[in-house]
C-alpha positions in Angstrom: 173.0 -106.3 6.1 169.9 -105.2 8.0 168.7 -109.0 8.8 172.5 -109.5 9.9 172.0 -106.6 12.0 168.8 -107.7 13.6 170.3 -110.9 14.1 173.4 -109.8 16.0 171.3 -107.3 17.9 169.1 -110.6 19.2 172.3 -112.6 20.1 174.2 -109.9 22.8 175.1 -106.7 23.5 176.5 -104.5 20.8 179.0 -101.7 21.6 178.5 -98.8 19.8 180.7 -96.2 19.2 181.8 -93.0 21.1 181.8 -89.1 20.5 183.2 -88.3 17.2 183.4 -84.4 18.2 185.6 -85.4 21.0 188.3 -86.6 18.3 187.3 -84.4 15.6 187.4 -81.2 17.6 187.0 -78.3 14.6 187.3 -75.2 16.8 184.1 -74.7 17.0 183.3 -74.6 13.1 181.4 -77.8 11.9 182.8 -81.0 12.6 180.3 -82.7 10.0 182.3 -80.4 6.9 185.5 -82.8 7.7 183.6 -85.4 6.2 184.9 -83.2 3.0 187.5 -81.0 4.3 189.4 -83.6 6.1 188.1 -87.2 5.2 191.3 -88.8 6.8 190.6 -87.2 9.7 187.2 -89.1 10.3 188.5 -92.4 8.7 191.2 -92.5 11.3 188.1 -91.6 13.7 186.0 -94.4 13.3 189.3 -97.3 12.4 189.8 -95.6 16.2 186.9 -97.2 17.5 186.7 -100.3 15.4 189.9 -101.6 16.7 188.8 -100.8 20.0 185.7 -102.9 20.2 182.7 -100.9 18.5 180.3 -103.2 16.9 178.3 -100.0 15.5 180.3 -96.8 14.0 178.4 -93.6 13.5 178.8 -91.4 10.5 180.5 -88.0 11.3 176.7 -86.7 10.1 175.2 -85.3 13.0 174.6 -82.0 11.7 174.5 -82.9 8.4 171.0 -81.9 6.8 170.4 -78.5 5.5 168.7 -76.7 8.2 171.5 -77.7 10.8 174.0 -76.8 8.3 172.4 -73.3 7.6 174.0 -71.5 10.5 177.2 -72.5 9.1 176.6 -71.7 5.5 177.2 -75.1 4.3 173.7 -76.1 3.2 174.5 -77.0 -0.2 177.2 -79.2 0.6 174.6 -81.6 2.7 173.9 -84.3 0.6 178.0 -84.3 -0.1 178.5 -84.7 3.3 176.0 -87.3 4.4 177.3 -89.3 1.5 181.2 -89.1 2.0 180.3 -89.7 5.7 179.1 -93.2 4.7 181.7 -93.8 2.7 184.3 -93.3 5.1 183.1 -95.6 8.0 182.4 -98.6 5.0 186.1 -97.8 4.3 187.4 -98.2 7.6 185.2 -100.9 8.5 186.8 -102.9 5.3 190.0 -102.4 5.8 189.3 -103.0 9.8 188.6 -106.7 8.7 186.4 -106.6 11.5 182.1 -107.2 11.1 180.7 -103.8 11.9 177.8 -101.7 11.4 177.4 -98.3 10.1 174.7 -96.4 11.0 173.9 -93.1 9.5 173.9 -90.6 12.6 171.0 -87.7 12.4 171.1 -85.2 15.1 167.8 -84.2 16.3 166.7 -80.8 16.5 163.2 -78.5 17.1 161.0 -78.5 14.8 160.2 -76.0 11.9 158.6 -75.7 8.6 161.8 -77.1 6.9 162.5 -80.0 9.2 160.8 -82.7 7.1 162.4 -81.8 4.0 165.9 -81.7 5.9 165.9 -85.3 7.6 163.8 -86.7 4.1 166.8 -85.2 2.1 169.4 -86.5 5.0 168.5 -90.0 5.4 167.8 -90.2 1.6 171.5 -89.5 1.2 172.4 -91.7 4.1 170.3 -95.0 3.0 171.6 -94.4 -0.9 174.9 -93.9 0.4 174.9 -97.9 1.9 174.2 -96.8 5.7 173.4 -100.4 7.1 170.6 -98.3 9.5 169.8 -94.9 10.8 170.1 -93.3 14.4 168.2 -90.5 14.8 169.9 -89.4 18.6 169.6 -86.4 21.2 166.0 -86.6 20.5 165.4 -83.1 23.3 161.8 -82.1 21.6 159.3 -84.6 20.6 157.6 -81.8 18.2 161.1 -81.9 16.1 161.3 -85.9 16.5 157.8 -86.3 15.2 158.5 -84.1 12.0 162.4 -86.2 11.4 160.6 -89.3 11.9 158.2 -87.8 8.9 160.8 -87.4 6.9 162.7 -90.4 7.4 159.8 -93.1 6.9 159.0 -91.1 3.6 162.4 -91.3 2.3 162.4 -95.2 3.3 159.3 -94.9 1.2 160.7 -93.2 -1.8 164.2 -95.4 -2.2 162.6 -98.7 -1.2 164.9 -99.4 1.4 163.9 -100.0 5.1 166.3 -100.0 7.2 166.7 -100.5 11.1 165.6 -97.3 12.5 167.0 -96.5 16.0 166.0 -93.2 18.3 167.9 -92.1 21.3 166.7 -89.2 23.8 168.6 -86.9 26.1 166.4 -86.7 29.2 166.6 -83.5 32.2 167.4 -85.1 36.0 163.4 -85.6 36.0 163.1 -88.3 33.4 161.8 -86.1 30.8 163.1 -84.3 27.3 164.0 -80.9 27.6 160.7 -80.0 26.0 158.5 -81.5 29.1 157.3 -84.5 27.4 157.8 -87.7 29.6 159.3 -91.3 28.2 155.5 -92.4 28.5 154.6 -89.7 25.8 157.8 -89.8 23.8 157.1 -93.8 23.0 153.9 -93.1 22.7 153.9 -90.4 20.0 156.8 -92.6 18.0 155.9 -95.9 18.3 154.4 -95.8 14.4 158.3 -95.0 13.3 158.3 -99.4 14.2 162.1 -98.0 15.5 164.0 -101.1 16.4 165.5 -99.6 19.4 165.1 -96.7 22.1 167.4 -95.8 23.7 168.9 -92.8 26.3 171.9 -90.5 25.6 173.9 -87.3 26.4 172.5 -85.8 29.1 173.4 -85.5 32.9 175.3 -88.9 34.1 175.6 -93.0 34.3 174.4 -92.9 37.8 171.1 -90.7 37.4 170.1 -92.2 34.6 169.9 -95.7 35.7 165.6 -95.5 36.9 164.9 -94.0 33.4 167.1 -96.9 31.6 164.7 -99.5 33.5 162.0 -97.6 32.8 162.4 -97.4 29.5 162.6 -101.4 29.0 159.2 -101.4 31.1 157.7 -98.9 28.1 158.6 -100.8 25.2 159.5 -104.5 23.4 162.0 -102.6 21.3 165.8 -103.3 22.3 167.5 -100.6 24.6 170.1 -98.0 23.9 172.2 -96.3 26.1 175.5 -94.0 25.4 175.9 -91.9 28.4 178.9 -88.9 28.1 182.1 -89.6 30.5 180.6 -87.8 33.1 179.8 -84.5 33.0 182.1 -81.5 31.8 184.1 -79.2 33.8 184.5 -74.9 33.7 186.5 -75.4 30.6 184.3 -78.1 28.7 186.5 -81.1 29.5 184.8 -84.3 30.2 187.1 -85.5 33.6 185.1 -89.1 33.8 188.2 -91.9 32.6 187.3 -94.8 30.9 188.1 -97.1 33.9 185.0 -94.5 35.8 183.0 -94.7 33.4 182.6 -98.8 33.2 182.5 -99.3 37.0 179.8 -96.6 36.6 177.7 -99.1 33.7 178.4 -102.4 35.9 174.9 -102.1 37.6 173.0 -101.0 34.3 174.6 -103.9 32.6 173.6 -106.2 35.5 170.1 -105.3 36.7 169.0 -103.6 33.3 168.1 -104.3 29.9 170.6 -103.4 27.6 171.1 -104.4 23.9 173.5 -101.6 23.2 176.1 -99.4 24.7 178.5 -96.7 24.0 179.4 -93.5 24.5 178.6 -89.6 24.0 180.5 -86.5 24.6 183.7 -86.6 25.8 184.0 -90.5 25.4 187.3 -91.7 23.2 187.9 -94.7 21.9 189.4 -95.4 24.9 186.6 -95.2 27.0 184.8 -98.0 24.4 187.8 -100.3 24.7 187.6 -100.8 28.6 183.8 -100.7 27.8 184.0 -103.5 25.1 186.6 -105.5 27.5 184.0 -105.3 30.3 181.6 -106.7 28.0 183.6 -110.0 26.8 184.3 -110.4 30.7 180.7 -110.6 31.1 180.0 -113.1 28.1 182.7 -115.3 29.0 181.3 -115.6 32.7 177.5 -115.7 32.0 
């Protein structure tokens, strides 16, 4: 699957996905534990965005390694969770009839003594578990990227099995991660990881991000990533940006940028990748 996955990646754009908290909202608890608590919960999730156009599905793993899962208490359970998280998007995938990718999801985080260990054990679960590649996203300090990247490349070592890596960054309104470090620095200091895309998500809106998008394919060969969140939320957390907005807010990215792969963050639906996914056929069939 991985050469299929490079080879679709080289032939379009791929839609990926959209938030998976959005649908799976737990009360605040861990969304990642439904993987086990609730497994239909997250199959219907990602059949949800098959059927509407996603060409990628992420596993409901975000938090899913041991030191996310800490504050939680749910540690032990996180090679449980990482696995049963695979297994449901290959399950809705097959009975989608539909081609489609799964990509094990790691959430990045700051770094610590522990980090390694956690994304080594994390994507070990995730590449044994028949993840097709691995997204490592909200990349916010390059410290904690550096030492998940660590990790992943020695589990890749360990079970043989290299798969696509893909890294995605949240950037502030000045073009940099939350810890200060510029795209400049943050390609540079990953660019041994040979991730097969980079890419730009969460953060602050379609519109504003559109320089760093460009930017980003002036930095690097690698294909481009971008799932942006439907706008940005309101006083009560809800995410006001409609699916119709959101896509008339992506038509110049798509036009004047390059872009191997869209979707959507927080507060995105499977609507939102539907009108998305339509937009992109529209442009296929007219190129």
């Amino acid at each position: 699957m991985t050469d299929d996955f490079e080879r679709c990646l080289g032939g379009g754009i791929m839609i990926l996905d959209g938030a998976m908290g959005t649908l799976l909202s737990n009360n605040g608890t861990c969304c990642d534990n439904l993987c086990l608590s609730d497994p239909d919960a997250v199959y219907r999730a990602h059949l949800a965005y098959i059927e509407a156009g996603a060409d990628i599905i992420t596993t409901d793993t975000f938090n899913a390694n041991t030191q996310a899962l800490a504050r939680y208490g749910f540690s032990k359970h996180a090679d449980d969770i990482c696995r049963a998280g695979v297994r449901l998007a290959r399950m809705a995938v097959a009975d989608s009839g539909r081609q489609c990718f799964v990509a094990g999801c790691l959430g990045a985080c700051t770094a610590s003594p522990a980090t390694t260990e956690a994304y080594r054990r994390q994507a070990n679960a995730l590449i044994t578990a028949g993840a097709d590649t691995l997204l490592l996203e909200t990349i916010f300090d390059l410290d904690g990227a550096i030492a998940a990247i660590k990790g992943i490349l020695t589990a890749f070592e360990n079970t043989g099995l290299r798969l696509p890596l893909m890294l995605s960054a949240t950037l502030t309104r000045e073009g940099c991660l939350p810890s200060g470090h510029t795209l400049e620095q943050f390609i540079e200091a990953t660019r041994h990881s040979g991730a097969i895309s980079y890419g730009i998500n969460c953060g602050f809106g379609i519109e504003s991000s559109a320089p760093w998008i460009k930017r980003l394919g002036e930095l690097t060969h690698a294909y481009i990533s971008f799932h942006p969140n439907a706008g940005l939320p309101d006083a009560t957390g809800r995410y006001a940006c409609t699916p119709e907005r959101l896509t008339e807010a992506m038509r110049p990215l798509l036009r004047d940028c390059r872009l191997n792969i869209i979707g959507g963050c927080c507060g995105t639906t499977p609507g939102h990748i539907r009108v998305l996914a339509n937009e992109i056929r529209h442009l296929t069939i007219n190129a």
